[in-house]
MIROTOR-6491 format. One record per residue (C-alpha): chain; x, y negated, z; residue number from 0. Coordinates in Angstrom, 3 decimals, decimal comma. Last residue first. Example, Ala and Ser with C-alpha at 12.3 -4.5 7.8 and 13.67 -1.06 7.14 Angstrom:
REM MIROTOR-6491
atom panu A	c1 13,670	c2 1,060	c3 7,140	lummi 1
atom panu A	c1 12,300	c2 4,500	c3 7,800	lummi 0
This chain:
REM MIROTOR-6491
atom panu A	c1 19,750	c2 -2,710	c3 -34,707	lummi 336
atom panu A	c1 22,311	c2 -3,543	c3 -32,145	lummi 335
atom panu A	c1 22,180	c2 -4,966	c3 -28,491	lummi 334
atom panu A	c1 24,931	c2 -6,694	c3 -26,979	lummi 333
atom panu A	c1 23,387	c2 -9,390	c3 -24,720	lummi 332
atom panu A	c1 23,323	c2 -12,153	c3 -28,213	lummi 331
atom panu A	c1 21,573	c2 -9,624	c3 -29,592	lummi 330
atom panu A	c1 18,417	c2 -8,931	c3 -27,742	lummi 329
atom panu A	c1 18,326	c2 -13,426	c3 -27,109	lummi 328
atom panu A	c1 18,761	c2 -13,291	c3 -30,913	lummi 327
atom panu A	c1 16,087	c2 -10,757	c3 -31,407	lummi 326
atom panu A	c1 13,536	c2 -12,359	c3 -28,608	lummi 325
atom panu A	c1 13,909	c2 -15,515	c3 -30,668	lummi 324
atom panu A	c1 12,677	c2 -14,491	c3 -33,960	lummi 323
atom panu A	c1 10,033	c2 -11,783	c3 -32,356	lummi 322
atom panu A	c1 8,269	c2 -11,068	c3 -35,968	lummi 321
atom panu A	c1 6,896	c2 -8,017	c3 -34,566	lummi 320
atom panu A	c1 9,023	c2 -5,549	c3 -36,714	lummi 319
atom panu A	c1 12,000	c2 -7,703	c3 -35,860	lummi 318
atom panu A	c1 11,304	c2 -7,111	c3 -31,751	lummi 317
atom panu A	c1 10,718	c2 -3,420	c3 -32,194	lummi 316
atom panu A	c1 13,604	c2 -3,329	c3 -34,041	lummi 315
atom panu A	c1 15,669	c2 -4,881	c3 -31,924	lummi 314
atom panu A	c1 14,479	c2 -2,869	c3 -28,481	lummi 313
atom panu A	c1 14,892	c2 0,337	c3 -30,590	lummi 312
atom panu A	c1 12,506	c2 2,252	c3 -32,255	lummi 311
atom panu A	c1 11,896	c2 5,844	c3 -31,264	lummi 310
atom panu A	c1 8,228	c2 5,514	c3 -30,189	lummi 309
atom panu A	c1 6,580	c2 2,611	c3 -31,434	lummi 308
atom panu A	c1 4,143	c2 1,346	c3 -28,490	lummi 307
atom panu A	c1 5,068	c2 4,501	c3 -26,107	lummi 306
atom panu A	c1 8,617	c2 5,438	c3 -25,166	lummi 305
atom panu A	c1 10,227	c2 1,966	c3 -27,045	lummi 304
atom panu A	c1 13,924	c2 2,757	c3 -27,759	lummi 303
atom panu A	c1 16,853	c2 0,903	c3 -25,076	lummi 302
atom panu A	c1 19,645	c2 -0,841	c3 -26,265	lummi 301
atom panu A	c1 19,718	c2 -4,086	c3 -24,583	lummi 300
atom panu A	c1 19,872	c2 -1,728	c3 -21,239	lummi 299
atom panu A	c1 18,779	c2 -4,067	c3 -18,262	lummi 298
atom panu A	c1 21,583	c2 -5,381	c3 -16,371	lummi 297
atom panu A	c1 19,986	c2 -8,385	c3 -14,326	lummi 296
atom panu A	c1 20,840	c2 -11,012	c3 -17,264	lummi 295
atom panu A	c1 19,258	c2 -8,505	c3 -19,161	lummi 294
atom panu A	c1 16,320	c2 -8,661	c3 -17,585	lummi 293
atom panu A	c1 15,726	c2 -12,386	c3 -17,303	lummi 292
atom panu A	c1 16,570	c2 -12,529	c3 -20,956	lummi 291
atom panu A	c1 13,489	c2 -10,477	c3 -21,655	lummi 290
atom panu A	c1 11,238	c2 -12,393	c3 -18,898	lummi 289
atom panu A	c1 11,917	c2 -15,350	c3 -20,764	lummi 288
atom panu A	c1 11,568	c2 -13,946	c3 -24,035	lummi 287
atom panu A	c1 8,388	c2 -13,239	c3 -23,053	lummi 286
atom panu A	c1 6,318	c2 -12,110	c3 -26,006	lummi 285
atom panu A	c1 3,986	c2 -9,719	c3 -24,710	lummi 284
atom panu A	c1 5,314	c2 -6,500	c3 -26,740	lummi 283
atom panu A	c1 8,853	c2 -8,178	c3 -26,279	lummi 282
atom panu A	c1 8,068	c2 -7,891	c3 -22,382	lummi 281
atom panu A	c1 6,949	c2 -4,264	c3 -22,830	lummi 280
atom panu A	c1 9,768	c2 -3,114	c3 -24,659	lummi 279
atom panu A	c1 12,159	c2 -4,577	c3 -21,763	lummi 278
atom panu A	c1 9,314	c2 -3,341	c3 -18,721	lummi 277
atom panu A	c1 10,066	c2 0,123	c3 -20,384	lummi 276
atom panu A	c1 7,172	c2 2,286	c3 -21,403	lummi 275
atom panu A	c1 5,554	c2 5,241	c3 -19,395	lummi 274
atom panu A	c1 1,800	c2 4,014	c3 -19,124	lummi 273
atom panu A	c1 2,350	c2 3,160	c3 -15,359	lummi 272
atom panu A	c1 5,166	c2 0,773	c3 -16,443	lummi 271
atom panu A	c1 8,617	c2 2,185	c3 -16,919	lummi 270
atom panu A	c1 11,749	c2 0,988	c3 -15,171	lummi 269
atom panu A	c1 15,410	c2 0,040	c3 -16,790	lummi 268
atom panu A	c1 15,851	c2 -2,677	c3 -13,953	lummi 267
atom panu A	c1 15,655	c2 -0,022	c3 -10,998	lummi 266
atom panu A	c1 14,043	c2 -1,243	c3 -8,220	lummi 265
atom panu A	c1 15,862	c2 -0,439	c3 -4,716	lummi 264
atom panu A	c1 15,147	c2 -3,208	c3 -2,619	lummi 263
atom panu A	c1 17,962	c2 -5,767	c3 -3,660	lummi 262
atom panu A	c1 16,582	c2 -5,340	c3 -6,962	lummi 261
atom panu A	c1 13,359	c2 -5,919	c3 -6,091	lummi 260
atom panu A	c1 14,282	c2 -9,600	c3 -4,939	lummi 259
atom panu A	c1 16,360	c2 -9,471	c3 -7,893	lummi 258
atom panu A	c1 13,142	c2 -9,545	c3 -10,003	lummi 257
atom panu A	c1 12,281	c2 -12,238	c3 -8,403	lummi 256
atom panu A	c1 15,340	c2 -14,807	c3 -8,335	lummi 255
atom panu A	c1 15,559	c2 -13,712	c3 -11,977	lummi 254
atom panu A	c1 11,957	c2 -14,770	c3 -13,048	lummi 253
atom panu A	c1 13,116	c2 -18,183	c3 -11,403	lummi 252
atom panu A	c1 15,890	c2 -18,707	c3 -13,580	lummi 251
atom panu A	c1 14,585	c2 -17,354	c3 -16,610	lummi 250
atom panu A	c1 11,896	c2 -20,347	c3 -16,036	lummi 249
atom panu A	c1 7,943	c2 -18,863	c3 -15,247	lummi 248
atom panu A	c1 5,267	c2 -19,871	c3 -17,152	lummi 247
atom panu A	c1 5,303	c2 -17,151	c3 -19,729	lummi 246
atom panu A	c1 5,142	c2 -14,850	c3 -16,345	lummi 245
atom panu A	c1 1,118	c2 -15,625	c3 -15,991	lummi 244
atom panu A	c1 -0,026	c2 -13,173	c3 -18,245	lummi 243
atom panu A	c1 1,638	c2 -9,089	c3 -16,859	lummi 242
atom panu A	c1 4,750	c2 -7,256	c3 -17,136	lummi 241
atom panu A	c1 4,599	c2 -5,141	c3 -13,927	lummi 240
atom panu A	c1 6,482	c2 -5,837	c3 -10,248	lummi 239
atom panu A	c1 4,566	c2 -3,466	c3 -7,905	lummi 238
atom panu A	c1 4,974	c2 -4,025	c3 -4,051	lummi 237
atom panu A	c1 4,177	c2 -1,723	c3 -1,048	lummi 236
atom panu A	c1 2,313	c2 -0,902	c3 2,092	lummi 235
atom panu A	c1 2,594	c2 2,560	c3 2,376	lummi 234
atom panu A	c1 0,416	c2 4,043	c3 5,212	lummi 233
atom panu A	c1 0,254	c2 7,256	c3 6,723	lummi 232
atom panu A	c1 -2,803	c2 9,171	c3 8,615	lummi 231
atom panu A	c1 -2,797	c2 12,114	c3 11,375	lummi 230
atom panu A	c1 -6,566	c2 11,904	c3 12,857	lummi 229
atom panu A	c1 -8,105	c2 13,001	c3 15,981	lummi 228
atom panu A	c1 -11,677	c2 12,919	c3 15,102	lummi 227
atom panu A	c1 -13,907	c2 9,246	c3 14,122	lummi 226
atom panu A	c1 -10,810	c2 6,951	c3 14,119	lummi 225
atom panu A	c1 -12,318	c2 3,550	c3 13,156	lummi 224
atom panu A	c1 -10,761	c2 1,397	c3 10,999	lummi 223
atom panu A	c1 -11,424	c2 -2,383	c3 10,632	lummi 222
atom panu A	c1 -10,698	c2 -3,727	c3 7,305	lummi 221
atom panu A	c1 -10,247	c2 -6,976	c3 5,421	lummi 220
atom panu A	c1 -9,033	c2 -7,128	c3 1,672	lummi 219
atom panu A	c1 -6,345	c2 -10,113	c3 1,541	lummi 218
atom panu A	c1 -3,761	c2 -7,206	c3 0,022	lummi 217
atom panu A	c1 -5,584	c2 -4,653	c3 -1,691	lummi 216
atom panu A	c1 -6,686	c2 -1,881	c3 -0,221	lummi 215
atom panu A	c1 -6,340	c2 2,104	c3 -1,714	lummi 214
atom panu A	c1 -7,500	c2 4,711	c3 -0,172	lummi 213
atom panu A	c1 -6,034	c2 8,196	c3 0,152	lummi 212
atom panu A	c1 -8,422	c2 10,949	c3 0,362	lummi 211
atom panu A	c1 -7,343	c2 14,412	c3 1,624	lummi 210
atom panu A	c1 -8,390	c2 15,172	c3 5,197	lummi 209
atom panu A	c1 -11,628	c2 12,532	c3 4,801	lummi 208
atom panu A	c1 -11,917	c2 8,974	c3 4,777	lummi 207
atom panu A	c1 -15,515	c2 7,726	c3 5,338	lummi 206
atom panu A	c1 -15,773	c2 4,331	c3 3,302	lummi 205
atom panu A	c1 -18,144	c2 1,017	c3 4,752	lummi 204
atom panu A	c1 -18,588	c2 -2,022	c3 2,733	lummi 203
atom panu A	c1 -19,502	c2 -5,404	c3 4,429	lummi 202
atom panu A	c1 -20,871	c2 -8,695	c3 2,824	lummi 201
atom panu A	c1 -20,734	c2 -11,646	c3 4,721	lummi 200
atom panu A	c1 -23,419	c2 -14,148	c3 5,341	lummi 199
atom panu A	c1 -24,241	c2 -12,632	c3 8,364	lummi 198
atom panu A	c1 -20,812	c2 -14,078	c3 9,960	lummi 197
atom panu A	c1 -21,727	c2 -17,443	c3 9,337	lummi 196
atom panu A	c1 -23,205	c2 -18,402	c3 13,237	lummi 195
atom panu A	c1 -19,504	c2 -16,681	c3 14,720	lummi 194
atom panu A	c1 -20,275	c2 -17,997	c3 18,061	lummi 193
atom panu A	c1 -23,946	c2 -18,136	c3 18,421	lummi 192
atom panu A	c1 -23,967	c2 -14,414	c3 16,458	lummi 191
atom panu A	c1 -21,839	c2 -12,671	c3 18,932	lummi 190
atom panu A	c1 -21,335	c2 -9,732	c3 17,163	lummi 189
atom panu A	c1 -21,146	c2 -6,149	c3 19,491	lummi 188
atom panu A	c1 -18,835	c2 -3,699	c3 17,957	lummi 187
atom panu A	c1 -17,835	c2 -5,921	c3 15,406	lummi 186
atom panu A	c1 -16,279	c2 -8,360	c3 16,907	lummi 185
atom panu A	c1 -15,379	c2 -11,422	c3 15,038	lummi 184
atom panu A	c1 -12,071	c2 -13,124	c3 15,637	lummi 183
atom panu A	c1 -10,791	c2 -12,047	c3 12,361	lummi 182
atom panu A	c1 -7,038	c2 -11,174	c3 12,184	lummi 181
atom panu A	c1 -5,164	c2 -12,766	c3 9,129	lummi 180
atom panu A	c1 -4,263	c2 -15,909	c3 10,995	lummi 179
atom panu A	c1 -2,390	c2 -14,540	c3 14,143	lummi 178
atom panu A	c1 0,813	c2 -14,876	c3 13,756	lummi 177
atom panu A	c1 0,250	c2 -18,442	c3 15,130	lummi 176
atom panu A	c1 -2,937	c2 -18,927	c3 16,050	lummi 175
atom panu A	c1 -6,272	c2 -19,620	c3 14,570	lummi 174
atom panu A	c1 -7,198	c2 -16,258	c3 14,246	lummi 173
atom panu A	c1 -9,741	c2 -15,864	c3 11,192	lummi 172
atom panu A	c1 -13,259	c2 -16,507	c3 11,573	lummi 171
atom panu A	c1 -14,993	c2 -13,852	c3 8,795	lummi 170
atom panu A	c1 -17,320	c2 -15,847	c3 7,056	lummi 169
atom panu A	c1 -15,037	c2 -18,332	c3 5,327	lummi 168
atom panu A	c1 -13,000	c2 -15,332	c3 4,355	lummi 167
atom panu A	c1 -15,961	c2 -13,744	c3 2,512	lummi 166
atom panu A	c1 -13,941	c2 -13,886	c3 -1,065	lummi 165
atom panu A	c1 -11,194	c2 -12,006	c3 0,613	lummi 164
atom panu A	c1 -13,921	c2 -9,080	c3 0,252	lummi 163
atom panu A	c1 -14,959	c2 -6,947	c3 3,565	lummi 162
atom panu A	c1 -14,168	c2 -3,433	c3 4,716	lummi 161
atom panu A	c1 -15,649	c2 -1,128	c3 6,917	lummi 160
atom panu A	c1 -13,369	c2 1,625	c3 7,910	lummi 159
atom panu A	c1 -14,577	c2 5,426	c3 9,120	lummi 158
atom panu A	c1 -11,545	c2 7,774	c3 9,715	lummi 157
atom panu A	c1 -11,971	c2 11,213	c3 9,389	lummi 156
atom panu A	c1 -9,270	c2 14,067	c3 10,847	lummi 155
atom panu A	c1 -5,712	c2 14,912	c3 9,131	lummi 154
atom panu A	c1 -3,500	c2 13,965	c3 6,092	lummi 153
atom panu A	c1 -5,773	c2 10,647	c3 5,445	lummi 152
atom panu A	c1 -3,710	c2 8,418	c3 3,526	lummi 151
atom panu A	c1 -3,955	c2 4,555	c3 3,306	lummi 150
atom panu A	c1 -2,479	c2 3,345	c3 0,370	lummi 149
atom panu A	c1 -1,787	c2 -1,023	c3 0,963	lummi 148
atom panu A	c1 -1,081	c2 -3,861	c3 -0,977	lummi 147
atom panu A	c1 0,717	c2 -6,482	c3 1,112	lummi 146
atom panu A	c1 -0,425	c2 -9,193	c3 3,516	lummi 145
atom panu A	c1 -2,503	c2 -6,842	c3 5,026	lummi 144
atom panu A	c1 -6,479	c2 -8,473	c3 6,811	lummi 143
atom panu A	c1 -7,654	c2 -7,881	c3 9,977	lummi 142
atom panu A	c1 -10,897	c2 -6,529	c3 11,720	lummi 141
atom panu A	c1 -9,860	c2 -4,106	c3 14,732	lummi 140
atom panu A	c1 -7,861	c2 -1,083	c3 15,076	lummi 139
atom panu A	c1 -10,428	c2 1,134	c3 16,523	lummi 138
atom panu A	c1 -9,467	c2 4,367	c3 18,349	lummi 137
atom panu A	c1 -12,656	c2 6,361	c3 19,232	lummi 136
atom panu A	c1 -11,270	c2 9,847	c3 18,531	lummi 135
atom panu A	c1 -7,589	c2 10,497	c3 19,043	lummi 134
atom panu A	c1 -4,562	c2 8,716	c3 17,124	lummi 133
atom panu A	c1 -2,256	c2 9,021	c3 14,718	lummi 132
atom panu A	c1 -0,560	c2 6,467	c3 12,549	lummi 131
atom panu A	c1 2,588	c2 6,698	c3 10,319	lummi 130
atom panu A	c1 4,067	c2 4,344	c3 8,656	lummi 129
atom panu A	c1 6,348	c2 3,898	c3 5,211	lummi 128
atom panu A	c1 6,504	c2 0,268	c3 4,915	lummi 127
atom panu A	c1 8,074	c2 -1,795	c3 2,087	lummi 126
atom panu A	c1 7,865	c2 0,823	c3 -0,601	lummi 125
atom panu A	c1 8,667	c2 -0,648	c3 -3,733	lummi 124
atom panu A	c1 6,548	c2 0,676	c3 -7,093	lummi 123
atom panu A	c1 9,303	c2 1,799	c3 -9,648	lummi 122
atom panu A	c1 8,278	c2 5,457	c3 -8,930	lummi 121
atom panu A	c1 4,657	c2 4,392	c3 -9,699	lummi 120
atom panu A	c1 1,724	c2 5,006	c3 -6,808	lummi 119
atom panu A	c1 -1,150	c2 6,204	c3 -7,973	lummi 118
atom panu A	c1 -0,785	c2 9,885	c3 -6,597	lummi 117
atom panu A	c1 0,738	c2 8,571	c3 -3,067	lummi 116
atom panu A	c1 4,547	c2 9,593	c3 -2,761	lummi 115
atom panu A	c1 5,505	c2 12,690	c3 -1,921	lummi 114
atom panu A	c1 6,504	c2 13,878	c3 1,572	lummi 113
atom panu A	c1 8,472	c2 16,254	c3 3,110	lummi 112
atom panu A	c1 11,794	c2 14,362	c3 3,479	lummi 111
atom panu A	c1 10,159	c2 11,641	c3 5,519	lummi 110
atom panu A	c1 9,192	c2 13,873	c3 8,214	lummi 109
atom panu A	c1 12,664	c2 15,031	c3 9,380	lummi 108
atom panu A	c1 13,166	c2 11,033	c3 9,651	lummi 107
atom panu A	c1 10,236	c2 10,586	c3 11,793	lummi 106
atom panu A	c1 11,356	c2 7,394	c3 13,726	lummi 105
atom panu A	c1 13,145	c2 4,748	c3 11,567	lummi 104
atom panu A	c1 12,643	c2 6,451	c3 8,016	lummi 103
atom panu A	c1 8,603	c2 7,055	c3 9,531	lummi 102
atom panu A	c1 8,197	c2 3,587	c3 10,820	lummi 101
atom panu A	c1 5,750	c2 3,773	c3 13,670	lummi 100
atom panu A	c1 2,279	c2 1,930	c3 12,824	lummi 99
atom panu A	c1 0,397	c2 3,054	c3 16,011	lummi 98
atom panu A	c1 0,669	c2 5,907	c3 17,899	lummi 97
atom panu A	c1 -2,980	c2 5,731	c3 19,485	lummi 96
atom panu A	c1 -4,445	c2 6,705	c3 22,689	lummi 95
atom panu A	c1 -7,808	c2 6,660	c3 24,150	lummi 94
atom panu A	c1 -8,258	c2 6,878	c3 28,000	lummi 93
atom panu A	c1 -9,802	c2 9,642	c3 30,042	lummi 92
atom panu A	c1 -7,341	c2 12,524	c3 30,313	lummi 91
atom panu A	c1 -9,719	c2 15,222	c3 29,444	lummi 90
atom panu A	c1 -10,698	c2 14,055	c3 25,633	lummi 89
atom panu A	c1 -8,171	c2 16,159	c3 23,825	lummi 88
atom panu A	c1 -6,251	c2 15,652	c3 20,532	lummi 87
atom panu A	c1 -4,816	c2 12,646	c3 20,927	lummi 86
atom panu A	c1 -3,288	c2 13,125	c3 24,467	lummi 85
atom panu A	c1 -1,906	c2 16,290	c3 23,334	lummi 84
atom panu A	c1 -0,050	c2 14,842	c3 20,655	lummi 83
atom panu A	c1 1,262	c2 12,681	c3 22,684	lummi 82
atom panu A	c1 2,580	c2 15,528	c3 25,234	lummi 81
atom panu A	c1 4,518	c2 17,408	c3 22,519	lummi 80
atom panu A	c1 5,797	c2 12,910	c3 20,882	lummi 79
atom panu A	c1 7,697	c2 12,907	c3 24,885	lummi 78
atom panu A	c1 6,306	c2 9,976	c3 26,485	lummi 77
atom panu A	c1 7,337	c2 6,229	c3 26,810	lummi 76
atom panu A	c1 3,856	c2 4,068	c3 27,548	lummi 75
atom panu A	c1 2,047	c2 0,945	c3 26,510	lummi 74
atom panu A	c1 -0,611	c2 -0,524	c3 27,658	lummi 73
atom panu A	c1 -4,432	c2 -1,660	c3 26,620	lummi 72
atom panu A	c1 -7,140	c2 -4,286	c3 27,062	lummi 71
atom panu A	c1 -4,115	c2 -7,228	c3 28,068	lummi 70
atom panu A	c1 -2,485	c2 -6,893	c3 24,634	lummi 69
atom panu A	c1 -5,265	c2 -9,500	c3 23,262	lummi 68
atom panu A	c1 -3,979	c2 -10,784	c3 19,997	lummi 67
atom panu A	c1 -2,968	c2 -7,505	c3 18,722	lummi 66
atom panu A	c1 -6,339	c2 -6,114	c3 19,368	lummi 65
atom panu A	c1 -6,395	c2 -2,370	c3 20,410	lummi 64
atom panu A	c1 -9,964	c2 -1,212	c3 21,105	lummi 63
atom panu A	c1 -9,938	c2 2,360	c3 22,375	lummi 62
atom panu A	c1 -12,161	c2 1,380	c3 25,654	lummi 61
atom panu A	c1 -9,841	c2 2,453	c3 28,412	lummi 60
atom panu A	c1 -6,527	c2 1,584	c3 27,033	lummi 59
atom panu A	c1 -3,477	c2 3,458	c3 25,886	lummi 58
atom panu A	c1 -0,809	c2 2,611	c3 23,537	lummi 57
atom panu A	c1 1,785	c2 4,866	c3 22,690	lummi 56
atom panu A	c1 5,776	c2 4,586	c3 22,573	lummi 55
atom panu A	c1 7,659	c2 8,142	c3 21,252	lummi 54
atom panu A	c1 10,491	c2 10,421	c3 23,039	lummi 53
atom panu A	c1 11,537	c2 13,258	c3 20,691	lummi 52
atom panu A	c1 11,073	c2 16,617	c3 22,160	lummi 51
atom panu A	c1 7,855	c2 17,434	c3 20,122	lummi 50
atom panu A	c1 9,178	c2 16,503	c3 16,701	lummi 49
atom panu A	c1 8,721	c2 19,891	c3 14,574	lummi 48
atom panu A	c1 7,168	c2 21,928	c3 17,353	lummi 47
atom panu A	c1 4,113	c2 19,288	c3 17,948	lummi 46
atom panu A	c1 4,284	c2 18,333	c3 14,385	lummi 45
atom panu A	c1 3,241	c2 21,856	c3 13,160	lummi 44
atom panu A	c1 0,517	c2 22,049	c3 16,272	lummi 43
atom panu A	c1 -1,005	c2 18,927	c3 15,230	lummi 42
atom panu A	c1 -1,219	c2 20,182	c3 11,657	lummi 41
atom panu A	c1 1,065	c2 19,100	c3 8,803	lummi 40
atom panu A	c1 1,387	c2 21,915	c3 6,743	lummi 39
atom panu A	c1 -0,991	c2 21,669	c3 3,582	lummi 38
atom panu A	c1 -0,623	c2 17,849	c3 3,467	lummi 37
atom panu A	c1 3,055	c2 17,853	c3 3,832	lummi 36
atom panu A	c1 3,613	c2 19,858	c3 0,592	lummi 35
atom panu A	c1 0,993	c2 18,063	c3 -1,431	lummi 34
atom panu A	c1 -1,632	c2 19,639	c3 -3,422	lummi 33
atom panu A	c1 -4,718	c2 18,357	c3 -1,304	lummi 32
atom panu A	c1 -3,260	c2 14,606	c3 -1,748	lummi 31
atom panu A	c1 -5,719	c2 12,980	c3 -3,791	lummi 30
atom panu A	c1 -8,458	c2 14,554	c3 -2,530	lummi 29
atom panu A	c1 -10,845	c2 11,833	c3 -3,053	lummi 28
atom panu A	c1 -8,831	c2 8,414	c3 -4,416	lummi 27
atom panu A	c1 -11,358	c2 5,849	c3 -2,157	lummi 26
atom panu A	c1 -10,837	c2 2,562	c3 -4,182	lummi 25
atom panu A	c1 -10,403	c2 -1,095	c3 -3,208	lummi 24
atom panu A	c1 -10,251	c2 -4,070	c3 -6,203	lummi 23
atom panu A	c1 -7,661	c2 -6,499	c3 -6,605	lummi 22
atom panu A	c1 -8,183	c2 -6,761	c3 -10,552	lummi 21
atom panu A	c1 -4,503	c2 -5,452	c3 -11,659	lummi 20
atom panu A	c1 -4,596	c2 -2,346	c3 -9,173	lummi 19
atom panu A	c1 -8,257	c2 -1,289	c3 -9,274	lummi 18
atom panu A	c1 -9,391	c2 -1,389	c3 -13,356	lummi 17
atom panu A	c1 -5,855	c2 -1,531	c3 -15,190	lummi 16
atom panu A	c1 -3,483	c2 0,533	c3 -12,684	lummi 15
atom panu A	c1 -5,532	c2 2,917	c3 -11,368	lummi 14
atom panu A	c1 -6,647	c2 3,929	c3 -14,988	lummi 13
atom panu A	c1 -3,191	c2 3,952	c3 -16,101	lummi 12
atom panu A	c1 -2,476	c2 6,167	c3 -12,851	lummi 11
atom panu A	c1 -5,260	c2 8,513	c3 -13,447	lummi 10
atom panu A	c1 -8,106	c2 9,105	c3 -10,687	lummi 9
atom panu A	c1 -8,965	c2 12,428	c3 -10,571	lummi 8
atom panu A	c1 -11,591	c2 12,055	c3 -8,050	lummi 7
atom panu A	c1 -13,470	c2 8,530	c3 -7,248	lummi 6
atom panu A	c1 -14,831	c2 6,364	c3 -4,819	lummi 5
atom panu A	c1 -16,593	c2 3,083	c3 -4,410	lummi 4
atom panu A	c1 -17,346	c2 1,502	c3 -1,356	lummi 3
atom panu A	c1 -20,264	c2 2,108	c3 0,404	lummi 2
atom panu A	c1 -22,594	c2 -0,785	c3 0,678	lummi 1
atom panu A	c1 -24,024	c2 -1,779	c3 4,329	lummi 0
């Protein structure tokens, strides 16, 4: 099995251009080791933070929870003191998991401690904010996010073996409804007659430790295996970026999109990872469709470039690049040399 790669001081340009853009996975070691809710979230700190609030966990004998088979494990109402007890000792004989709880929703005290992931942008949308904790032998099994994904590892290991969207063929995906992106392969014990392909996949394994925060894209399979009791938090999130592919986009439709963000909190005058405005960046690229599409939504028509010419405004920027139409689309929305 090939371990996946990792890496320390991992920049957000660098994030950005070599992981982010090119769908590729990353381990970010110790990415989180400064943050506030790192350095006090323990069991016992959430256990007298949140302890009287009344949570739902799973149970089940084996520790497998499949979303397509409910029948292997329950569901319970318990006060989040005793949880926390159940995932941190092995006396009471079952394996139980809080599983993907909203944090806004549920842990609302929680939310205000934390900072977001080290490659994330502050443009980037959060979609889910969720937070995961379970005892040793918990296994969420093979499935794939429809979203880009940090996984953060505040407490305990987690072991995940991951495959490539390219190996979908291989992996048997559910074949019912709401059920397509989880694989009906087993790891644990692979029944080879049934699943005759499955070899020909190529698995990569990644130990998270207290710390790391990894990074999935969407379509990338996983299953994760709790190893220790574990406290972990997932963002899965969207990016909107100036990037090729755009040019063939109407202004029309590149406004339904970006108002789609909009809607979810993404302010139009954002900077890419590299600090420059999406505006100065789209004239950069030569997308006067995307340009207009901006300004349609608001964008400031009189903006200065932060990085490719610092200082010069969105007109000049465009004249000094010989952007004819870009200047009259610049100029016709109010902006001035």
């Amino acid at each position: 099995m090939r371990k996946l790669e990792s890496k320390s001081n991992l920049g957000k340009i660098e994030f950005n251009n070599s992981y982010f853009r090119v769908h590729k996975p990353i381990v970010h070691k110790g990415a989180i080791l400064n943050s506030l809710y790192f350095r006090i979230w323990s069991f016992d700190y959430l256990k007298g933070k949140c302890g009287e609030k009344l949570i739902d966990i799973a149970y089940s004998n084996e520790g497998y929870y499949k979303f397509t088979n409910k029948d292997i494990y329950a569901r319970k109402r318990i006060l989040f003191k005793n949880a926390i007890d159940y995932f941190t000792s092995t006396e009471y004989g079952k394996y139980y998991y809080l599983q993907q709880t909203s944090i806004p929703d549920h842990f609302p005290e929680l939310e205000v401690q934390l900072s977001r992931p080290p490659c994330m942008l502050d443009s980037d949308l959060i979609l889910n904010q969720n937070l995961w904790i379970g005892g040793s032998g918990c296994i969420s099994p093979l499935h794939h996010d429809l979203s880009p994904n940090f996984l953060v590892q505040v407490q305990g290991k987690k072991k995940l073996i991951i495959f490539s969207p390219k190996d979908n063929k291989y992996l048997y995906p559910g074949q019912e409804v709401g059920a397509k992106h989880i694989s009906e392969v087993d790891l644990r014990n692979v029944d080879n007659n049934r699943f005759p392909l499955f070899n020909k996949a190529t698995p990569y394994e990644c130990i998270l430790e207290p710390g790391d925060v990894l990074f999935l894209p969407s379509g990338w399979w996983h299953e994760v295996h709790t190893m220790e009791a574990s406290i972990s938090i997932n963002y899965w999130f969207r990016r909107f970026d100036i990037e090729k592919g755009l040019e063939l986009l109407s202004v029309q439709e590149l406004y339904k999109i970006i108002k789609i963000f909009i809607d979810k909190g993404f302010k139009i005058d954002s900077k890419d990872c590299e600090g420059e405005y999406l505006l100065i960046k789209a004239i950069r690229y030569s997308l006067p469709n995307v340009v207009e599409a901006l300004l349609l939504l608001g964008a400031n028509p009189n903006m200065s470039s932060c990085v490719y010419d610092y200082g010069a405004s969105s007109v000049t920027y465009a004249i000094k690049r010989g952007e004819k139409d870009i200047t009259e689309i610049l100029k016709k929305y109010g902006a001035s040399n």
